[in-house]
C-alpha positions as CSV (number, residue, x, y, z in Angstrom):
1,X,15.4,-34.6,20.8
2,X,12.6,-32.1,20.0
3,X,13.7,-31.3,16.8
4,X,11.4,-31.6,13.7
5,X,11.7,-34.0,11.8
6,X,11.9,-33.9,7.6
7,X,8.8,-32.1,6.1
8,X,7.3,-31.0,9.5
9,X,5.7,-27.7,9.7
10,X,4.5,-24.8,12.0
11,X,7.3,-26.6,14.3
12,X,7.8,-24.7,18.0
13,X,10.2,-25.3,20.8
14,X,9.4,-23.1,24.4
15,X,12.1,-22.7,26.5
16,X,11.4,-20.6,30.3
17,X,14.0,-18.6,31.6
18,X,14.6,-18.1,35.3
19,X,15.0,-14.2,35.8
20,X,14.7,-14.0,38.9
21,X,17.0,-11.9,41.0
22,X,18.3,-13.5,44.1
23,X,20.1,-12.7,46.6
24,X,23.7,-14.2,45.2
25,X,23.4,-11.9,42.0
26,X,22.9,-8.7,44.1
27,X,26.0,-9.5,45.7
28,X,27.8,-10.4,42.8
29,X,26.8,-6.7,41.6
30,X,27.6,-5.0,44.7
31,X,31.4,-6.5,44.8
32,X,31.8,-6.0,41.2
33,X,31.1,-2.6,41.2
34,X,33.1,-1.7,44.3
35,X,36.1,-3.9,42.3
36,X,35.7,-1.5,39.4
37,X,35.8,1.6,41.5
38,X,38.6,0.4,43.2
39,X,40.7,-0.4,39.6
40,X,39.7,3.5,38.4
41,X,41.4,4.8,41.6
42,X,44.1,2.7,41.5
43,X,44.9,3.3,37.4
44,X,44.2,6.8,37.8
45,X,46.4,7.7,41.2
46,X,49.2,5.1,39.4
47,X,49.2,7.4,36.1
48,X,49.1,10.8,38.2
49,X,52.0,9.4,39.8
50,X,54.0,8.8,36.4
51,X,52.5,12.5,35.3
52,X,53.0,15.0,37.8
53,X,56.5,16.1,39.0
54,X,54.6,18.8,41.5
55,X,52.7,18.1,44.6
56,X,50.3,21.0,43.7
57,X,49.8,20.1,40.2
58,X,49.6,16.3,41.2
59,X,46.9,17.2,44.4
60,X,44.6,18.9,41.7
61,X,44.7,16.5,38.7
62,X,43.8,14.0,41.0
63,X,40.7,16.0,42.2
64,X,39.8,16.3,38.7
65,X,39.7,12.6,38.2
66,X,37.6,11.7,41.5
67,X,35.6,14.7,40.1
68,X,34.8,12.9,36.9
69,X,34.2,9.3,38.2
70,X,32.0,10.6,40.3
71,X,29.6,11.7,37.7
């Protein structure tokens, strides 16, 4: 189905594409970013964790990390 056939020429298909942005795929967005944010604190507190043996040295690694996600 619309395909040429043998020794047809100057053949074109047309497809339309929706692209419209509804509601749904905002909120799709919104939840996937906050999911992401979410998994960079978590990975990042998690490997502080693993890293630092010193509150003080722990408390300002992780300010460094929030400090650098946030740009």
């Amino acid at each position: 189905e619309n395909l040429p056939q043998a020794g047809e020429q100057q053949w074109k298909y047309t497809i339309s594409l929706d692209t419209s942005f509804t509601d749904a795929l905002a909120k799709q967005g919104v939840a996937l970013e906050g999911y992401i944010k979410q998994e960079k604190n978590w990975l990042a507190s998690s490997t502080i964790l693993k890293l630092c043996s010193d509150l003080g040295e722990c408390l300002e690694t992780m300010q460094n990390i929030y400090k650098n996600t946030e740009e």
